[in-house]
N, C-alpha and C positions, 0 to 999 in steps of 0.2 A: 408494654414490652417493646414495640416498635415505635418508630416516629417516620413520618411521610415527607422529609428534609428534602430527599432526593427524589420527588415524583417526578416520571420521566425517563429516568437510570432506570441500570439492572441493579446498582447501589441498594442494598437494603441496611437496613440500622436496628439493631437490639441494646436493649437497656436491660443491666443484670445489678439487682441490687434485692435488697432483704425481700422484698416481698415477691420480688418476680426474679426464680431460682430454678423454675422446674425442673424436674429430669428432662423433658421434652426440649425444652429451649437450649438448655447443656449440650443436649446432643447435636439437635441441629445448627449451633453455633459450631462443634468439634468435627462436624463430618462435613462442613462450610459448602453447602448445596450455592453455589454463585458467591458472589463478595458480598460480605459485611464490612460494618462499621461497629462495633462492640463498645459500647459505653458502660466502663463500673468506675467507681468509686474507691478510690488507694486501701481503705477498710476492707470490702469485700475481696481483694486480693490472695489476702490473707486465710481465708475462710477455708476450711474442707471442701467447702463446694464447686469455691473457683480452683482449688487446688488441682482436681480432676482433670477440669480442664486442659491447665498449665502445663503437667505433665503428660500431654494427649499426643501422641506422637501426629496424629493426624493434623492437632491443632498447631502446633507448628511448623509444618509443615507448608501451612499454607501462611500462616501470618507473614506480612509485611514490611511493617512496623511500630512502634510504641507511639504514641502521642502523646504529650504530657501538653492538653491545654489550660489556662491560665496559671501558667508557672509561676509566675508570681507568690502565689499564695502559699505555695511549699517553702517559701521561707520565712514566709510571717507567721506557718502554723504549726512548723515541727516540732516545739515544743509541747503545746499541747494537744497536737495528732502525732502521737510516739511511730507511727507506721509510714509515715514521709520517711522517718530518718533509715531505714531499712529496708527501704526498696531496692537499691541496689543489693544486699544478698537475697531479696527474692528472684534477682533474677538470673542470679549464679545459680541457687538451686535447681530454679525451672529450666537450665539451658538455654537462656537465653541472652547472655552478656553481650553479644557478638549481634546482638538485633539492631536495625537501626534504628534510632532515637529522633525524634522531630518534636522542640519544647516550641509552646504558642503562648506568647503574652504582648501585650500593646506597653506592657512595660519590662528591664529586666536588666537594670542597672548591674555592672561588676558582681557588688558584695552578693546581690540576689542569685545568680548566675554563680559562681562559687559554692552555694549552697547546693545547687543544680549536681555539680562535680562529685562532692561528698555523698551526698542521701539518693540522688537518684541511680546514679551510675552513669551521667554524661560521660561523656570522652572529651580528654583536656584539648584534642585539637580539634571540637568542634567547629563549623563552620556558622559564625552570625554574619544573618540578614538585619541591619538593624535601620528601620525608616523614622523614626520617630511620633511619636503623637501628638503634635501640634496638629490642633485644628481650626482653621479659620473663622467659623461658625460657633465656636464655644468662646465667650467670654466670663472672667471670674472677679469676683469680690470677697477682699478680705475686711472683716468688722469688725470691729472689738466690742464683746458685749457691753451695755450700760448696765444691767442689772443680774442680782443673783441669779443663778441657771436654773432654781425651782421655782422661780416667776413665770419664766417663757413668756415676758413682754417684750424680752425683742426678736419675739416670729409677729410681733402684731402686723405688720407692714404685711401679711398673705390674707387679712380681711381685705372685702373690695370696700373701698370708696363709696359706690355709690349702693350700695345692699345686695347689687346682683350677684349671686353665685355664679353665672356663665359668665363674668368678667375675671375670673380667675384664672390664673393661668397654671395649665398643670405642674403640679408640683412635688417634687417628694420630699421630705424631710428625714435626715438620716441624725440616728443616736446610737449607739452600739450598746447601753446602756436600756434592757428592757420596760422595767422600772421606768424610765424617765421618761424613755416614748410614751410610755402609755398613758402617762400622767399627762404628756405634752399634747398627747390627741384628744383627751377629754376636758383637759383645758380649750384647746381648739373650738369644739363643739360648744362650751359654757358660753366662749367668749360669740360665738356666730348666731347666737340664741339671744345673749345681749343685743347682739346687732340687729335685731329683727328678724334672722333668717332664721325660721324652724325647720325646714327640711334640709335635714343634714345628710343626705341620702349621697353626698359630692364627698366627704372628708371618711377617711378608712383606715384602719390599722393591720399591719403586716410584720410578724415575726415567727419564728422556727416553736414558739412556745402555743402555737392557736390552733386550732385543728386543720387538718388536709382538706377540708370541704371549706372553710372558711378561704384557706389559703389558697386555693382554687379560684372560688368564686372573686376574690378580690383582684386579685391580679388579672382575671379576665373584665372585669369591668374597668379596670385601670387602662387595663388594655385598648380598651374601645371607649374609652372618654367621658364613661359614666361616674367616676371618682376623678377628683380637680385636685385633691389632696390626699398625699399618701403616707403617713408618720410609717417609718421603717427602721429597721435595723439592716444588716449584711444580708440578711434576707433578699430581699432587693441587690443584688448586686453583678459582677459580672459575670455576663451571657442570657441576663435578661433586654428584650429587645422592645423599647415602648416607644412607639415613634413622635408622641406629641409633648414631651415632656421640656418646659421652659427654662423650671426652676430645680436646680439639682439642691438644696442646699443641708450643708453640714451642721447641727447644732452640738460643740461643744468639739473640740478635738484632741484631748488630752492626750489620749490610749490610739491615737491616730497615725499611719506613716502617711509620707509623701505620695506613695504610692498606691493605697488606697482611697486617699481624696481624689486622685487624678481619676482612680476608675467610677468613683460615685459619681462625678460629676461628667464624666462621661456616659452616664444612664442618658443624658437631654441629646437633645436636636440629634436624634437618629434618622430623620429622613431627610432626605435629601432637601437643599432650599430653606430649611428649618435654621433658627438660628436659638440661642440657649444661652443661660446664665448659671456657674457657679457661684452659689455664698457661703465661704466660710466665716461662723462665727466664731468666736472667740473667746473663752470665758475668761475670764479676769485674773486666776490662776496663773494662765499661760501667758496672757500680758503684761504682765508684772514687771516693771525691769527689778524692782529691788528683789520678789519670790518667783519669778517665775523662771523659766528655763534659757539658756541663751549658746547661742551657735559654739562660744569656749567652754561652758558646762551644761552641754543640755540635759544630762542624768539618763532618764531611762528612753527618753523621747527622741522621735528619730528627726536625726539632727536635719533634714534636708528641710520639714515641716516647720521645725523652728525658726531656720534661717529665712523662710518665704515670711513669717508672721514677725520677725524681730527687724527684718530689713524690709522696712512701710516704704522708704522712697525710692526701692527698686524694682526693676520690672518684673513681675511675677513671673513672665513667660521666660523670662532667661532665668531666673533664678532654678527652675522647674527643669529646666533645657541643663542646666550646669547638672545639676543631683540625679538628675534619670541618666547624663550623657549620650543626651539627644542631641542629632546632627542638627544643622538649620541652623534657625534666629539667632542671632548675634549681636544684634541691636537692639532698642527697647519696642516693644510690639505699639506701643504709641496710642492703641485704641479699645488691645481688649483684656487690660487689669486694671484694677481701681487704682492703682499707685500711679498707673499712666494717663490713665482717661480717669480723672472721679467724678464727673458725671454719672459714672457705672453706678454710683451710691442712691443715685435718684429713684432706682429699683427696689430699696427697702428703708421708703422713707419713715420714721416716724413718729407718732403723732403725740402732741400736747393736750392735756386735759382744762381747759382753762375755765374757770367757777361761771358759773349760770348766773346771773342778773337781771331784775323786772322780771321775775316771776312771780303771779302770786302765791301765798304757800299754802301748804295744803294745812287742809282744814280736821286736824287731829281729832277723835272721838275722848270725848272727857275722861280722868283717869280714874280708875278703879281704884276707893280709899278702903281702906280698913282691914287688908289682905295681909296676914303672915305668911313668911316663907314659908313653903312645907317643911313639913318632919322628915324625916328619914325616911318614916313610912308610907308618907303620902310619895316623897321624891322616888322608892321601890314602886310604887305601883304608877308611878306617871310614865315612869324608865318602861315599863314594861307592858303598858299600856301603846307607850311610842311606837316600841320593835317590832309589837304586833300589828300598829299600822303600816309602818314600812315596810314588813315581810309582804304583808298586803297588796301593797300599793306597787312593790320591786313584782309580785307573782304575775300581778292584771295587768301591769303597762310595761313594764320593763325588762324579763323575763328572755322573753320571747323576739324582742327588737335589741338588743344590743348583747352583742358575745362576750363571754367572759366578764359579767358584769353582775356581781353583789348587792346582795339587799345593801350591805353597806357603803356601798359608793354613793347611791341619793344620799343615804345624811349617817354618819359615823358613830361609835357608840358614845366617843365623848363628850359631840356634840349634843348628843341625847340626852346626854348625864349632866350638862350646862340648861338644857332647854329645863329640865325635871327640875334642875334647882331653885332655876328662877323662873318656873312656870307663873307664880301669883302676878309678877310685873310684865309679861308678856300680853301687847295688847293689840300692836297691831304687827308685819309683814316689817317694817320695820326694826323693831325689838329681836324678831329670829335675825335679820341680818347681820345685828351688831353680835350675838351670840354665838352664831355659829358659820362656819362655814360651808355653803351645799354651794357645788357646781351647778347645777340645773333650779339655780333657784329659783327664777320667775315658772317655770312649771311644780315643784312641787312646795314652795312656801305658802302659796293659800292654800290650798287643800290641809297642810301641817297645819296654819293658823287653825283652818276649821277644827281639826282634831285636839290641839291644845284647849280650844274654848270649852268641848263636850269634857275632856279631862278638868278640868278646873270647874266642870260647874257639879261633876263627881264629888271633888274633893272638898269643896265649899258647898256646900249643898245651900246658904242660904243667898246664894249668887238665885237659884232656881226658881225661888219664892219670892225674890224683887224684881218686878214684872217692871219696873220704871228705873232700871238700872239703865244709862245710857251708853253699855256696852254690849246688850241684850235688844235684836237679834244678833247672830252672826258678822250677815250684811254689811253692819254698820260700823264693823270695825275696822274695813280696809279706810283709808283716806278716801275722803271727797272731795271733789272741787265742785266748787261753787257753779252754778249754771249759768252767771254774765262772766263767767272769765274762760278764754278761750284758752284750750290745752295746746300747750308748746311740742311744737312739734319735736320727735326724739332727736338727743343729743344736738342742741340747738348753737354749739358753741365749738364742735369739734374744728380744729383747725389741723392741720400738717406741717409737718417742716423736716428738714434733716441736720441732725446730730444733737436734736433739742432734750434733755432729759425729760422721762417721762415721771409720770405719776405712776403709783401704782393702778395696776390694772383694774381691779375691784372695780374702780368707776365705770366701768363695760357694764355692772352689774346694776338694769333701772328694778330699783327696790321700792319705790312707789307708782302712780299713775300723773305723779305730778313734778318728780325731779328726775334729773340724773346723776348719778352716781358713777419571624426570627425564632431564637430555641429559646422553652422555657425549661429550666430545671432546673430544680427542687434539692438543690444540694446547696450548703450552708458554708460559705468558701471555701466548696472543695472544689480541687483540679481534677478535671476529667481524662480518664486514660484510655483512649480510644484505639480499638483492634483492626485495621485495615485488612483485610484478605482478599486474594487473588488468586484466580484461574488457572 
């Protein structure tokens, strides 16, 4: 209910929101024992509880005035927070029209500020402070993606180079699209696991839909530099304060304004000396000159963003400068947008897949002749045989280490219901890759191999009784290499470059042993309305 912002002051601070209401905190908020600072949220306003308040003759009394911080956001959410647009007759009711008003935003273009007018109760002769937000120490990159957005091959470029996880540079990654972060973080994880790093203990996910204790703990270890990657949505956004952050960057910006990239990307180089990169990418959508959106018909998209991503050979910072009607830069900034410096692109270089040569190859276990497809009824009990090792396998290892995470994430039913069909031809690690899809596949495709073999020698019983089958033991069914031929060290052929098309990413995926293949708060863009009282 409190926060220690002002240690030092007689300033005290209370936070009034659903779960912290009491009658105790009500009153000594309305009887204002010294100054506060009163933090709720535009919702609780509304409520019976705060209403008390409102109407407290003492509590007015002392109030000094409204704060509406990151104003912004009242006009990009009035729509769907119906209680922006009627603040102003909450504060007819309450007697308090006549309070004065102090709006805080790093952004707050005309049309934004207009909204201000309408829904809050501003006063049309307010007086603007306006400095602008260029800052020195932030530079940005815009990119047009090369590939479909349900790939996420081009976040490849936030693997390191050389396999070290502390060569990463903290990073967040922003989707507004739950769904798609989350896919995009567990992609993350598959592909860093390809890479050789198994402790994934650096790379996290953070959205309004995970628990209070998760969303806690993650943001505190973001905090202090135990997390290098952070897949986020708005969650993450302004008035959180993370001081080492490099990489701010946007994946996909469809549903996006001007003004909130400029504030994601203002997440980075919060401390002082620090310097930072925005990336905006791109989806192909929005690039499009024949379908996609354009500064004469941008549709529903807000037209400043379009005009930064349709106009490549101008300089971002004035383009940014003209749509916010920030004072300053007038010229082109010369150094810190890729349209000026593209250099800046060196930052998300990436990479080409190029075929492996003078290998020798791996030395395949001979094939299993004389095997029918199952029946239906053998394919039910393989099906069900699988889900029962999965549930298994998801209880004892997976469970308990990763949140919000489903038996069915290791491996899906469909791909269960593909594995069950063509169980007889499954022979080696291999065979599941071409079949199915599993993220974590170098961790659970043997253990599955093992467990298809025990299922097949069920279902074939006279697999059991040919003791000289030469796919019996287990063992012997992953790939060998030969003991004069020396294993190629991984990925032997990786190269880099920029703007080169890639391959698809699967090739992350080694399917044999022998190839390759400040305040923190918890409110979800809301503006905070902050109660000042006085003595």
């Amino acid at each position: 209910g409190s926060f220690d912002r002002f240690a030092g002051t007689k300033l005290k601070s209370r936070f009034v929101h659903l779960k912290n209401k009491s009658r105790g905190l009500l009153e000594e908020i309305a009887h204002g024992a010294g100054m506060f600072v009163v933090y709720v949220c535009a919702e609780m306003l509304k409520t019976p509880t705060f209403a008390n308040l409102l109407h407290s003759e003492s509590f007015k009394a002392q109030l000094s005035g409204i704060y509406l911080d990151k104003a912004y956001t009242l006009h990009e959410s009035q729509h769907w927070r119906p209680v922006y647009a009627c603040l102003h007759l909450l504060w007819q009711i309450a007697g308090l029209s006549d309070m004065p008003m102090i709006v805080l935003s790093a952004m707050l273009p005309s049309v934004y500020r207009q909204s201000l007018l309408s829904c809050v109760g501003l006063k049309p002769n307010y007086y603007l402070i306006h400095k602008g937000n260029f800052c020195a120490e932030l530079s940005v990159i815009i990119k047009f993606m090369q590939f479909d957005i349900i790939l996420f091959n081009d976040l490849v470029f936030i693997f390191p180079l050389n396999g070290n996880p502390a060569s990463i540079p903290q990073t967040i990654i922003y989707s507004d699209n739950i769904e798609r972060i989350t896919k995009a973080f567990w992609w993350c994880k598959a592909g860093m696991e390809a890479w050789g790093i198994l402790d994934m203990g650096f790379v996290d996910l953070l959205h309004a839909g995970l628990s209070t204790s998760h969303q806690e703990s993650c943001t505190r270890d973001f905090m202090s530099g135990a997390i290098s990657i952070l897949f986020a949505t708005d969650k993450v956004g302004a008035g959180m304060d993370f001081p080492n952050v490099k990489w701010a960057v946007q994946y996909c910006c469809r549903d996006l304004s001007l003004v909130q990239w400029e504030q994601r990307r203002g997440r980075s180089a919060r401390t002082t000396g620090n310097s930072a990169v925005g990336i905006l990418l791109v989806e192909k959508s929005m690039a499009s000159v024949k379908t996609g959106p354009s500064l004469a018909a941008p549709g529903s998209k807000d037209p400043g963003l379009v005009d930064d991503i349709c106009s490549n050979t101008t300089c971002y910072e004035m383009m940014t400068n003209k749509w916010l009607e920030n004072p300053g830069l007038s010229i082109p900034c010369s150094t810190h947008c890729s349209h000026c410096n593209p250099s800046l692109l060196n930052n998300i270089r990436t990479f080409t897949w190029m075929p492996v040569t003078n290998l020798a190859p791996a030395v395949a276990a001979p094939a299993v002749t004389g095997l029918t497809p199952p029946s239906e009824a053998q394919q039910a009990i393989a099906i069900d045989k699988l889900k029962a090792w999965r549930l298994n396998l998801w209880t004892h290892k997976w469970k308990n280490k990763w949140f919000s995470y489903g038996a069915d994430h290791l491996i899906c039913d469909a791909d269960i219901k593909a594995l069950a069909k063509t169980i007889h031809s499954i022979k080696t690690t291999d065979c599941i890759y071409k079949k199915a899809h599993i993220p974590h596949f170098t961790a659970i495709a043997p253990p599955l191999l093992q467990k298809i073999q025990a299922i097949k020698l069920e279902l074939y019983p006279d697999l059991a009784s040919d003791t000289s089958h030469p796919n019996l033991p287990v063992q012997n069914l992953a790939p060998a290499i030969p003991s004069t031929v020396t294993k190629p060290a991984p990925y032997p052929s990786i190269c880099w470059a920029n703007d080169i098309p890639l391959l698809p990413l699967p090739a992350l995926h080694i399917h044999n042993s022998n190839c390759s293949k400040v305040d923190i708060f918890y409110y979800h863009s809301t503006a905070l309305l902050c109660f000042t009282f006085i003595n």
